[in-house]
Residue frames as qw, qx, qy, qz and C-alpha x, y, z in Angstrom:
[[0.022, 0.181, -0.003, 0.983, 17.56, 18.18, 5.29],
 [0.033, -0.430, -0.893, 0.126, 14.93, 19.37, 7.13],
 [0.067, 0.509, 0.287, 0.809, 12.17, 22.29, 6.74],
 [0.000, -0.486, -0.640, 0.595, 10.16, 24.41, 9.32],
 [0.135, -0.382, -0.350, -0.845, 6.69, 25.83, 8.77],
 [0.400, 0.121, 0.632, -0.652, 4.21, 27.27, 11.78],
 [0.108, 0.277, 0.933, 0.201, 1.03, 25.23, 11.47],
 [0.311, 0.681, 0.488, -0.449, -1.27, 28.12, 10.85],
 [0.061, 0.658, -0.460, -0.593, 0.80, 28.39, 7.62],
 [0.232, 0.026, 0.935, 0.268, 0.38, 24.60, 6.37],
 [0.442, 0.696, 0.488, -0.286, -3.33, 25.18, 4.90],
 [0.412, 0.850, 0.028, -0.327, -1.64, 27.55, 2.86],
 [0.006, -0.596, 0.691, 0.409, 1.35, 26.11, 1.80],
 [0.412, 0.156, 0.895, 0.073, -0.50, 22.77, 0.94],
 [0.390, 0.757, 0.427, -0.304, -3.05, 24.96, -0.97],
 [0.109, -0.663, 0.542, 0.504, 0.00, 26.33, -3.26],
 [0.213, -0.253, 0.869, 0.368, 0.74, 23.18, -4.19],
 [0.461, 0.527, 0.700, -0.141, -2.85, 22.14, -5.08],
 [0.440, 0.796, 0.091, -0.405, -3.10, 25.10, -7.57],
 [0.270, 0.764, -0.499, -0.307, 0.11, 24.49, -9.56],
 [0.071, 0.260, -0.956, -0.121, 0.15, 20.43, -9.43],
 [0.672, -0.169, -0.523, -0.497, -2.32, 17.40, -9.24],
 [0.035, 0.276, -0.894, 0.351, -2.32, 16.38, -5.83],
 [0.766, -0.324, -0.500, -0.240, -4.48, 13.11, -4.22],
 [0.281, 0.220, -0.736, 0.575, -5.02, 12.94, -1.19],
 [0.048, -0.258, -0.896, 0.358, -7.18, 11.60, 1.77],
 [0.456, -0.336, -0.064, -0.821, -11.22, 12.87, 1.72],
 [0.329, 0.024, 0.827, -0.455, -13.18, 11.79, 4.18],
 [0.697, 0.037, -0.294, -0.654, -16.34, 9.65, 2.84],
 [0.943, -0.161, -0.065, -0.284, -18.23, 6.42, 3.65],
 [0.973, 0.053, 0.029, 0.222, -14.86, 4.61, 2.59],
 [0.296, -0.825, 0.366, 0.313, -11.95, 7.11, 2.99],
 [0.888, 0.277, 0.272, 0.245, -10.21, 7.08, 0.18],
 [0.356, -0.470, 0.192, 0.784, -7.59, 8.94, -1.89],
 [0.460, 0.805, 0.341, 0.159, -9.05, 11.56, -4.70],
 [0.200, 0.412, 0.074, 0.886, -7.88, 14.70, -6.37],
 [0.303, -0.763, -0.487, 0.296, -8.87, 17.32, -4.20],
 [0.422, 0.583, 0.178, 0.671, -8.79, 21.02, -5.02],
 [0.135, -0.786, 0.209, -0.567, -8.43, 22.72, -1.58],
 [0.091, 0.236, -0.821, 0.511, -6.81, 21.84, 1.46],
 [0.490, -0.064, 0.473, -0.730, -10.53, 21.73, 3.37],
 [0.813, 0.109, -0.466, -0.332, -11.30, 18.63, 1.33],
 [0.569, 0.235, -0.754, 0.227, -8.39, 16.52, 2.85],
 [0.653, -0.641, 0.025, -0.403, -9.19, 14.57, 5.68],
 [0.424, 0.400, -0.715, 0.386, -6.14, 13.13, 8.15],
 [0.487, -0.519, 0.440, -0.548, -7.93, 12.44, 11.11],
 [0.832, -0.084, 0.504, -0.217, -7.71, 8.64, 10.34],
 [0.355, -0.284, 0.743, 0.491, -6.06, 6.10, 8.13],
 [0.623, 0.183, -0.086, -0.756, -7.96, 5.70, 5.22],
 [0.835, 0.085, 0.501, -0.212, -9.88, 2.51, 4.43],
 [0.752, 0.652, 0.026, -0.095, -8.85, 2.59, 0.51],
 [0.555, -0.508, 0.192, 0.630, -5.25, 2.27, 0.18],
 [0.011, -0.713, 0.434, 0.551, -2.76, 4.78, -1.91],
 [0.242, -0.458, 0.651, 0.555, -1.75, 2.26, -4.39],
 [0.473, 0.708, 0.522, -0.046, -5.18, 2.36, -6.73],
 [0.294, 0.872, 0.049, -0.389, -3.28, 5.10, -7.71],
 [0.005, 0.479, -0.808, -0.344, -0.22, 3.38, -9.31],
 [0.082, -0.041, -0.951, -0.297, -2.14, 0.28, -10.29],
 [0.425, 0.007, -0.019, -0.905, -5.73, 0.85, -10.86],
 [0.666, -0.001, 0.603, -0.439, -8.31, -1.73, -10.95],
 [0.763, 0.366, 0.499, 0.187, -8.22, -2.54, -14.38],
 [0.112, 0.718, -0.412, -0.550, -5.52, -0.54, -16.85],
 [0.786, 0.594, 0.032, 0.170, -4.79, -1.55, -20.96],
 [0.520, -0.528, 0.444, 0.503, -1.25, -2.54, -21.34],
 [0.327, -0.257, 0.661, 0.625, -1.06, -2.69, -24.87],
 [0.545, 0.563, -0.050, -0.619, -2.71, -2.34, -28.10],
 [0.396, -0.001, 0.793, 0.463, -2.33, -5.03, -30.96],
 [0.655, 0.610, 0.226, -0.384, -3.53, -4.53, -34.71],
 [0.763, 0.541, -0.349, -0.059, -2.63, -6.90, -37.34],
 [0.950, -0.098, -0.116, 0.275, -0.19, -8.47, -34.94],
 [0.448, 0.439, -0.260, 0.734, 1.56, -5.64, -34.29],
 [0.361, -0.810, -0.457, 0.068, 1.17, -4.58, -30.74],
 [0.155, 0.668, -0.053, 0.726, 1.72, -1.24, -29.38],
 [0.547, -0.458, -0.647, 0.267, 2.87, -1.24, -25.75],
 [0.119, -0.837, -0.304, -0.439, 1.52, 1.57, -23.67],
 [0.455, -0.268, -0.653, 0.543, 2.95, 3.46, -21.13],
 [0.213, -0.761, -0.552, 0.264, 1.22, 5.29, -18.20],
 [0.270, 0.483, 0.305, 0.775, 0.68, 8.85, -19.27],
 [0.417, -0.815, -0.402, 0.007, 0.03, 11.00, -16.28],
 [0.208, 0.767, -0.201, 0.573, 1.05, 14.56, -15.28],
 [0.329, 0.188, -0.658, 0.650, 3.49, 15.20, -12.48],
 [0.689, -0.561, -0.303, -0.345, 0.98, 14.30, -9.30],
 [0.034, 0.312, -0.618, 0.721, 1.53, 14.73, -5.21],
 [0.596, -0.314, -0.737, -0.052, 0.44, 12.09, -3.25],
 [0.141, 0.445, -0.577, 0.670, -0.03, 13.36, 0.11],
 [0.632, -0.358, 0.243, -0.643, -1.28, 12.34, 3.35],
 [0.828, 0.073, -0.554, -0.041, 0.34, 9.10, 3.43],
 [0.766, -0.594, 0.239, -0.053, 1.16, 7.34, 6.79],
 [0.078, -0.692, 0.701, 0.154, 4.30, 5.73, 7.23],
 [0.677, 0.099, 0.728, -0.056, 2.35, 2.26, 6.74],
 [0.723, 0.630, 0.277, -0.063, 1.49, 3.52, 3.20],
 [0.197, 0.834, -0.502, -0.116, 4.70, 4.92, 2.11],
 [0.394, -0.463, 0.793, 0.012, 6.23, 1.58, 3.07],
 [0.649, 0.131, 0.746, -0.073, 3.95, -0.30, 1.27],
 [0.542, 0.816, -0.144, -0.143, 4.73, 1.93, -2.28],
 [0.373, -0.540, 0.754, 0.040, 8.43, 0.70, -0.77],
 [0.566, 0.103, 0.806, -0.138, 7.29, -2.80, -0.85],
 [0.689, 0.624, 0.333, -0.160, 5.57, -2.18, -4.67],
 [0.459, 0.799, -0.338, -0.192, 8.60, -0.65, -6.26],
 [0.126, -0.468, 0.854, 0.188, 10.41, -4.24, -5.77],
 [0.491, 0.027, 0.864, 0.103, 8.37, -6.03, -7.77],
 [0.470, 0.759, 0.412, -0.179, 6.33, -3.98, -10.18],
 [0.317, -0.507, 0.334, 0.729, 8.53, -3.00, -12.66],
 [0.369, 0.704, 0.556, 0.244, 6.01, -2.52, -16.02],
 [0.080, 0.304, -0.015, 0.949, 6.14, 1.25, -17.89],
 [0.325, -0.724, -0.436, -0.425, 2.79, 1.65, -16.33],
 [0.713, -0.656, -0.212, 0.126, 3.89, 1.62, -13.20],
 [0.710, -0.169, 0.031, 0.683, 7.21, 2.89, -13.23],
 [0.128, 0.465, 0.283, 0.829, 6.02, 5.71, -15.44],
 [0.371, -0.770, -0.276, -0.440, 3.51, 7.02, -12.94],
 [0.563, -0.738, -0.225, 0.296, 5.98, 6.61, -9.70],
 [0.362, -0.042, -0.028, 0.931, 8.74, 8.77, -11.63],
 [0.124, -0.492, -0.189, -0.841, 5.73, 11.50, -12.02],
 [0.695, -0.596, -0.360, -0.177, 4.71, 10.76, -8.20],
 [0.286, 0.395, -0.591, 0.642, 6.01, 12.62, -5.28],
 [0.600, -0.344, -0.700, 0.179, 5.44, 11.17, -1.77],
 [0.201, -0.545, 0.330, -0.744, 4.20, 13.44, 0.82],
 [0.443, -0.392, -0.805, 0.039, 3.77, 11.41, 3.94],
 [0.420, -0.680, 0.117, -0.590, 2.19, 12.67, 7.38],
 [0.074, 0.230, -0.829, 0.504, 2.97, 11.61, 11.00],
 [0.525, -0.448, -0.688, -0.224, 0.42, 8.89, 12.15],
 [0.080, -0.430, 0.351, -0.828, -1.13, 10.58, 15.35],
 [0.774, -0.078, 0.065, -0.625, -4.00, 8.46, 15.55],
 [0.066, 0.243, -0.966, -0.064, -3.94, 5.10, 16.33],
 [0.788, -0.297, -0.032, -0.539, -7.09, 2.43, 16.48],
 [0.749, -0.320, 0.504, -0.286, -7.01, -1.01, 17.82],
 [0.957, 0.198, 0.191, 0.094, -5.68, -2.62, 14.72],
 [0.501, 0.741, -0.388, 0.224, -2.36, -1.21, 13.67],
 [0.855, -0.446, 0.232, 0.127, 0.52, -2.66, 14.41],
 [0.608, 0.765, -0.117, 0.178, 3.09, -1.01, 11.99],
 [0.071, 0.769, -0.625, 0.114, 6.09, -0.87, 14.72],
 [0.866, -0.169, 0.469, -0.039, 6.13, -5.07, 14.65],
 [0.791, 0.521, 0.227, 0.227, 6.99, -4.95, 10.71],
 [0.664, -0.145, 0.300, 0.670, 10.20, -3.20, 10.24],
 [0.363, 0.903, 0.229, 0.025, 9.05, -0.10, 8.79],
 [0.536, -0.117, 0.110, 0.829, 11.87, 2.36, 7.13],
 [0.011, -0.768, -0.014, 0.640, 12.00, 5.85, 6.28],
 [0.255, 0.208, 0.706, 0.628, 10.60, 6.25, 2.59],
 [0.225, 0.853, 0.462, -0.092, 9.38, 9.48, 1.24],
 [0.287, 0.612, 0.263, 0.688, 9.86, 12.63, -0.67],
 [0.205, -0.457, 0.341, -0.796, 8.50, 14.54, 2.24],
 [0.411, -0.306, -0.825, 0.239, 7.50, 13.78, 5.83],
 [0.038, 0.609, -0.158, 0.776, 5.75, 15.76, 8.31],
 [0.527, -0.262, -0.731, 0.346, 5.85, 15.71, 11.61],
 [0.162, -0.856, -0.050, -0.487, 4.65, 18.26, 14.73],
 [0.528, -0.147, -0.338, 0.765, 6.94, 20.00, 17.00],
 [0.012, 0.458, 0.455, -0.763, 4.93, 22.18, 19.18],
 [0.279, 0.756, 0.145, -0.575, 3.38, 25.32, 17.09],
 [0.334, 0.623, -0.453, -0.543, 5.19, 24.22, 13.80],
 [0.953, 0.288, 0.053, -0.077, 4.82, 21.56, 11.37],
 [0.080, -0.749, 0.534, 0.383, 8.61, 19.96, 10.55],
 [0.893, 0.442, -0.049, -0.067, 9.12, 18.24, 6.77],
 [0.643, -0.259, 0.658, 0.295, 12.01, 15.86, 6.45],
 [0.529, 0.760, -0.206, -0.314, 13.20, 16.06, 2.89],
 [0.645, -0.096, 0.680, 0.336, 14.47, 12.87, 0.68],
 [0.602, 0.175, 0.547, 0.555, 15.53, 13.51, -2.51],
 [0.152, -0.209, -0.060, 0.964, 15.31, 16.02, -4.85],
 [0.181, -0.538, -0.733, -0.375, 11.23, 15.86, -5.86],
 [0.333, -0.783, -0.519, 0.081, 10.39, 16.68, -2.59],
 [0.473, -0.383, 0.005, 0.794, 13.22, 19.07, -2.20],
 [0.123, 0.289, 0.454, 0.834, 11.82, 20.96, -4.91],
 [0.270, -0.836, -0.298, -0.373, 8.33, 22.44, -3.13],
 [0.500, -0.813, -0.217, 0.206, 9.81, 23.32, -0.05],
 [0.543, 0.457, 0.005, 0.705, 12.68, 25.59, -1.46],
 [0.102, -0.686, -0.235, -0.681, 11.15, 28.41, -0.16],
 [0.611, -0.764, -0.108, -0.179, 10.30, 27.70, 3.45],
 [0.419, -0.816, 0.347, -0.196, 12.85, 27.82, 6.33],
 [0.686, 0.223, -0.648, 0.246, 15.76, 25.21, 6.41],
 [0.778, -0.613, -0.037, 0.133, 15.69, 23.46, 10.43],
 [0.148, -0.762, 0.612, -0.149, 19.66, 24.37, 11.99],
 [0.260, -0.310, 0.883, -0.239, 19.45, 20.82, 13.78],
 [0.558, -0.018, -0.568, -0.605, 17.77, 18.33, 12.44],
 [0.721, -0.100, 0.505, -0.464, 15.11, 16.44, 14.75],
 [0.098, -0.164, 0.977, 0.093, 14.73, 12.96, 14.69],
 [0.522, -0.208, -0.266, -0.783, 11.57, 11.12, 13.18],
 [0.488, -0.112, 0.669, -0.549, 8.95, 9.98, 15.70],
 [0.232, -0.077, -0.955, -0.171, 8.17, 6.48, 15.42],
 [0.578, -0.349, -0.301, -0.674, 3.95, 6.27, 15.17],
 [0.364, -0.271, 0.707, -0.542, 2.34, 4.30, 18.48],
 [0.594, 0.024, -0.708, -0.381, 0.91, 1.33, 18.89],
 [0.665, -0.330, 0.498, -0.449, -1.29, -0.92, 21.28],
 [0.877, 0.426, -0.197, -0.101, -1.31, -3.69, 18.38],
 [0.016, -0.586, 0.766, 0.265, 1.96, -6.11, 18.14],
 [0.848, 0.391, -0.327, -0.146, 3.08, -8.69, 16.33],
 [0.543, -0.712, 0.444, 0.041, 5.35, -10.49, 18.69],
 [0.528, -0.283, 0.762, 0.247, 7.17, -12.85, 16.24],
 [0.520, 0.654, -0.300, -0.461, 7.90, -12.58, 12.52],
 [0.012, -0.528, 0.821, 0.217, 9.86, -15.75, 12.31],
 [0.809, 0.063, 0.357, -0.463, 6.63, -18.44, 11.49],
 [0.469, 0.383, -0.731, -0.313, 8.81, -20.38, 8.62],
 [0.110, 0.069, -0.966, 0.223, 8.48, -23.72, 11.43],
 [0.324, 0.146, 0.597, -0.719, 4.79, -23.20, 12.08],
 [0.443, 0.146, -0.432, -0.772, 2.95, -24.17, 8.74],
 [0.353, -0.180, -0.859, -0.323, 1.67, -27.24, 9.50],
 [0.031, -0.075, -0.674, 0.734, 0.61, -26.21, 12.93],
 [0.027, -0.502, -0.704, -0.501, -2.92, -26.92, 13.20],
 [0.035, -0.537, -0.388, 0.749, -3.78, -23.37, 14.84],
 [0.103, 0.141, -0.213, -0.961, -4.41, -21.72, 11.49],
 [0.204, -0.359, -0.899, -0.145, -7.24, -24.70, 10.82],
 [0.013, -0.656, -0.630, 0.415, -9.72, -21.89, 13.34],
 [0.024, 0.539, -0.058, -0.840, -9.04, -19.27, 11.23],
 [0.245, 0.095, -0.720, -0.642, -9.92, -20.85, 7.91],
 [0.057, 0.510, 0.792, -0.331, -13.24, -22.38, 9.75],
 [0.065, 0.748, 0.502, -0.430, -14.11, -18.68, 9.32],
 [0.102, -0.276, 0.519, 0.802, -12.69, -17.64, 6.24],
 [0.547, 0.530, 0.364, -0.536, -14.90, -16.90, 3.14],
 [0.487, 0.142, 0.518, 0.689, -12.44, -16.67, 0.51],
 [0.412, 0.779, 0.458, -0.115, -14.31, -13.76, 0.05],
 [0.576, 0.472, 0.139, 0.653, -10.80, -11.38, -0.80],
 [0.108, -0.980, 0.030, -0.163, -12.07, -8.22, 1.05],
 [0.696, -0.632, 0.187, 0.284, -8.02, -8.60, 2.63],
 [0.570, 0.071, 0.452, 0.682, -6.02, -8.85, -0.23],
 [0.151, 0.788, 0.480, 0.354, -8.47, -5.90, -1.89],
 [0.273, -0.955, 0.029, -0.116, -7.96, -3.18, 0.86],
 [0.783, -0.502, 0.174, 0.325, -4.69, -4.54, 1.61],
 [0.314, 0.859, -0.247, -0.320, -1.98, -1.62, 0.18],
 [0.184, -0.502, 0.775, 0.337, 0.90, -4.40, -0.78],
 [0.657, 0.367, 0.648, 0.116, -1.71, -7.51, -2.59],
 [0.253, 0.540, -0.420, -0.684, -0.80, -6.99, -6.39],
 [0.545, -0.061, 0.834, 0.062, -2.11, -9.73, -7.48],
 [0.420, 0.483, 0.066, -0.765, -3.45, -9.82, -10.91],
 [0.712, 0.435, 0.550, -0.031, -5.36, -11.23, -14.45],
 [0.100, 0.468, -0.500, -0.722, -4.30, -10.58, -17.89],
 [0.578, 0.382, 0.721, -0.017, -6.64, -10.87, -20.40],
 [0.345, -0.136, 0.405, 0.836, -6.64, -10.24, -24.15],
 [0.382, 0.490, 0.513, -0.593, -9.30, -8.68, -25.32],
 [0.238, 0.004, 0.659, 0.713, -10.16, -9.02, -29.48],
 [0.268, 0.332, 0.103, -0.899, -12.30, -6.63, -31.39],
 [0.739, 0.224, 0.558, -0.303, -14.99, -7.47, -33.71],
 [0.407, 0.778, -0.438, -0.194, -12.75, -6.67, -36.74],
 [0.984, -0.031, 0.043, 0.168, -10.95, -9.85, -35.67],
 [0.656, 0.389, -0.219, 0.608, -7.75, -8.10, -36.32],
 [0.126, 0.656, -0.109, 0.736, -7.46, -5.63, -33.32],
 [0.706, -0.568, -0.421, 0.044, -7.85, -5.60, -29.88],
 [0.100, 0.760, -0.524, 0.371, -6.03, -5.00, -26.46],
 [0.656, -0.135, -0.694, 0.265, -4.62, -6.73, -23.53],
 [0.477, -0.687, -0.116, -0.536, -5.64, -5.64, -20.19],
 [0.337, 0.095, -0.730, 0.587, -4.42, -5.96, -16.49],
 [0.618, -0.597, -0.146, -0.491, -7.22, -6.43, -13.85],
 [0.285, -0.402, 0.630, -0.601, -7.06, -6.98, -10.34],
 [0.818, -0.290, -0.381, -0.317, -7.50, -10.04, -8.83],
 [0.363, -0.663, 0.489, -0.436, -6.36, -12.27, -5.40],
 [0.249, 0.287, -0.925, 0.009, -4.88, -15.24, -4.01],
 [0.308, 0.103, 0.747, -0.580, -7.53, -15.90, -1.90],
 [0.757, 0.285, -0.275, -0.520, -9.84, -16.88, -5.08],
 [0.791, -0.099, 0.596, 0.098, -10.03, -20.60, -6.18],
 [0.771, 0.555, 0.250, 0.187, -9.89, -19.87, -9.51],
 [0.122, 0.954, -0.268, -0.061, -7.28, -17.31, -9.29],
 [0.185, -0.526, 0.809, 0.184, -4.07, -20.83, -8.87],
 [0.846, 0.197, 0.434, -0.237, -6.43, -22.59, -11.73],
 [0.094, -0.414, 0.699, 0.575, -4.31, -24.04, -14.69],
 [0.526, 0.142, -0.686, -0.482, -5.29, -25.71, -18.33],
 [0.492, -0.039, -0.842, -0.218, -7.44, -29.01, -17.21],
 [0.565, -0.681, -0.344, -0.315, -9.08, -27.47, -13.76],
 [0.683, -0.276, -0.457, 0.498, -6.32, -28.06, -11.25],
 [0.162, -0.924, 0.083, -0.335, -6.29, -25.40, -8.63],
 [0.553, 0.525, -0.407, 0.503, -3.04, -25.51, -6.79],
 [0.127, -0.039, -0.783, 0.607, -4.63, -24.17, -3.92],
 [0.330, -0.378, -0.833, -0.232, -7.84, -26.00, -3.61],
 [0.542, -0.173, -0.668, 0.479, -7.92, -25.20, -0.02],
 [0.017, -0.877, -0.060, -0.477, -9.27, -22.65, 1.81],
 [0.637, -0.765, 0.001, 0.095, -6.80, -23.28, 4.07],
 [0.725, 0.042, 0.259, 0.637, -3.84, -23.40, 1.96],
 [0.273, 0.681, 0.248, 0.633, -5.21, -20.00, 0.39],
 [0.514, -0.839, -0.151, -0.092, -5.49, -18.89, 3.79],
 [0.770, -0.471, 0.101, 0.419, -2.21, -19.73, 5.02],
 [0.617, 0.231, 0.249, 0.710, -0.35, -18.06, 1.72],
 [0.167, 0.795, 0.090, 0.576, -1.27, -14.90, 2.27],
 [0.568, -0.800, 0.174, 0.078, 0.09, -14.70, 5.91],
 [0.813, -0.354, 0.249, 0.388, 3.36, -16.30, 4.93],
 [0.506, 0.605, 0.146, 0.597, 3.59, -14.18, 1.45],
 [0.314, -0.875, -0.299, -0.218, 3.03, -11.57, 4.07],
 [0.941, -0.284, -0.110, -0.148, 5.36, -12.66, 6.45],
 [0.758, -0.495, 0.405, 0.129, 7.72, -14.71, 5.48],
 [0.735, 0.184, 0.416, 0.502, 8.34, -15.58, 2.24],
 [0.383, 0.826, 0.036, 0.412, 8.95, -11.80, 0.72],
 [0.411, -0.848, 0.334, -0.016, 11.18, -11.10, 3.62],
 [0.858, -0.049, 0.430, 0.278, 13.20, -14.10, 2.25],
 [0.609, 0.475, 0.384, 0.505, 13.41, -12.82, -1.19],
 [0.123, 0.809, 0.067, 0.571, 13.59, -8.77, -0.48],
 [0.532, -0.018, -0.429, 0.730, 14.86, -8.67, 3.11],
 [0.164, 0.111, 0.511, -0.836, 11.74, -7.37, 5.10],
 [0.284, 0.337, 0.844, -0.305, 8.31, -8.25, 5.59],
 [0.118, 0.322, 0.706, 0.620, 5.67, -7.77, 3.13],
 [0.316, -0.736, -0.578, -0.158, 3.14, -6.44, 5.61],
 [0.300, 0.363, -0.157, 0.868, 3.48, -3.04, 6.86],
 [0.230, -0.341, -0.721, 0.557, 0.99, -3.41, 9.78],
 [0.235, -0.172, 0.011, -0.957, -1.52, -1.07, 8.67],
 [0.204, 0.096, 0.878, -0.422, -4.14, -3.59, 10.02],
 [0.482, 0.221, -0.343, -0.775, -6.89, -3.34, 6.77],
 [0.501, 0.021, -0.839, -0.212, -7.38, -6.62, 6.35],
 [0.032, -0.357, -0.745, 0.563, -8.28, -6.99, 10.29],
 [0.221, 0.305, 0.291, -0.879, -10.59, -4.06, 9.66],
 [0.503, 0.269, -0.173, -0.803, -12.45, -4.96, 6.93],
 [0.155, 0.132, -0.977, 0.060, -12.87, -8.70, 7.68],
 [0.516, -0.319, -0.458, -0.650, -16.71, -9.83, 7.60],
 [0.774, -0.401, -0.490, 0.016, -15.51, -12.38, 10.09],
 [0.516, -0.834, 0.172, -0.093, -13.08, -10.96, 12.32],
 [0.940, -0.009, -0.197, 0.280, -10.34, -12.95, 11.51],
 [0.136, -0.948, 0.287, 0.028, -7.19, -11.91, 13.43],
 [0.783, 0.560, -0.253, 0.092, -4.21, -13.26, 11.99],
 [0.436, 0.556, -0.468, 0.531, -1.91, -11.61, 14.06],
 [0.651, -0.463, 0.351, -0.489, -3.33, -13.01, 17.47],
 [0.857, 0.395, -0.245, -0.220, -2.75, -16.01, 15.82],
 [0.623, 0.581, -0.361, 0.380, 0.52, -15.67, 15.38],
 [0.030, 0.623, -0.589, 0.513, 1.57, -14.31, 18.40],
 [0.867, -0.259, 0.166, -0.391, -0.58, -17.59, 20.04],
 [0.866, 0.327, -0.374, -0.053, 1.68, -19.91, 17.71],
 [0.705, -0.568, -0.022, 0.424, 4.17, -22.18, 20.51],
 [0.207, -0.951, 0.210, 0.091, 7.56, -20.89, 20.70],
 [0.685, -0.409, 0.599, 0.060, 9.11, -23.54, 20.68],
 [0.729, 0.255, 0.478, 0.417, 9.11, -24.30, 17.10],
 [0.246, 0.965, -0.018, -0.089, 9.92, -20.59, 16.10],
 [0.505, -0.606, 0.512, 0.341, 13.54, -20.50, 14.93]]
């Protein structure tokens, strides 16, 4: 189903929603991020943002549980019905891409109280590259422009629920697929690992993380327990952390698994890549091109790739 609204109408229909729900969504600042915002003239779409969406489902550091006396008390996320909006089609994919593997109450609680509003990506810069990765159609609402009006694609029945009200489209339009100068010419790199091309990129690696950090699919993370001074109480905690640490594949007696900064290097392309496409049947990366952008060095990953022979692709 689809909706029509003219676009000197969308200010106000987005402003509706803002009074009668919690909604996050893009502001413009140093780092573009997603906040609460309490009028439409906050939100800023004129660019992806730098922060991704999915701080809101998994925060830097959340308490999973409570314990006292050995009894623990497991929490779940506790958070009033909220409207994400202003997502691209990279970020919607990459909530996609979180709900097959997060499956905690935290998380699970906050995406049933979470409705997806994306937007049509209009802008493009020099690093996206979102039609190489297999995006799909995943949202609550979409919107898209068609001349003087604004038209909203409607999945399920969340999203189906604000736009009662507005016009129903006759024919439904098809959704435009976002642009790119950016590709990825070749997803298939399983034969390329030993290849020593990646050996220039890790030259210039830091390990410093800023990729895995900004990057909306890295979930990597720490659990630590935390005990009070009562000795009998405490909690346990979930913090953010990244493969691209050394200490982050350290076990009991020091070994790090991957020592390397080229091994750490090389797993997050192929988690990227290859291996979650193995296990979930599409790529892990959704081509919003963060990592490229917020690289100290420059590394491009996906120049890389598309450098890598041919001949051993298959």
């Amino acid at each position: 189903m689809q909706k029509i609204i003219p676009k000197s109408d969308f200010p106000k229909f987005i402003n509706n929603l803002i009074k009668s729900n919690l909604v996050i969504a893009p502001i413009f600042a140093p780092d573009t991020k997603f906040q609460k915002v309490k009028s439409f003239d906050e939100i800023y779409l004129d660019k992806i943002t730098w922060i991704p969406a999915k701080q809101h489902f998994q925060p830097e550091q959340e308490t999973l549980l409570e314990f006292k006396k050995n009894k623990p008390t497991e929490l779940e996320g506790q958070i009033p019905k909220t409207i994400l909006f202003g997502l691209r089609k990279c970020d919607l994919n990459a909530i996609q891409v979180l709900d097959k593997v997060m499956y905690d109450k935290q998380y699970l609680a906050k995406r049933k109280n979470t409705v997806l509003i994306g937007i049509h990506c209009e802008t493009r810069d020099k690093f996206c590259f979102c039609n190489s990765m297999e995006l799909q159609n995943f949202h609550d609402l979409y919107i898209f422009p068609k001349g003087k009006n604004y038209i909203i694609d409607v999945q399920g029945e969340k999203g189906k629920a604000l736009v009662e009200n507005l016009q129903t489209l006759e024919k439904e339009l098809p959704i435009p697929i976002p642009k790119n100068s950016k590709k990825l010419k070749n997803l298939n790199i399983a034969k390329n690992y030993k290849d020593s091309i990646w050996e220039a990129d890790t030259s210039n690696c830091l390990s410093c993380s800023a990729c895995t950090v900004y990057c909306p699919t890295c979930n990597c993370f720490d659990i630590k327990d935390n005990l009070n001074i009562d000795l009998k109480s405490g909690t346990r905690t979930r913090s953010s952390s990244s493969c691209q640490l050394k200490s982050f594949s350290k076990v009991a007696g020091g070994k790090s698994y991957r020592d390397s900064r080229l091994s750490r290097f090389k797993h997050f392309v192929y988690h990227k890549i290859s291996y979650f496409k193995s296990q979930h049947g599409r790529p892990m990366c959704v081509g919003c091109g963060r990592c490229l952008r917020v690289c100290p060095t420059k590394i491009d990953w996906v120049k890389t790739i598309n450098k890598l022979p041919k001949k051993k692709n298959g």
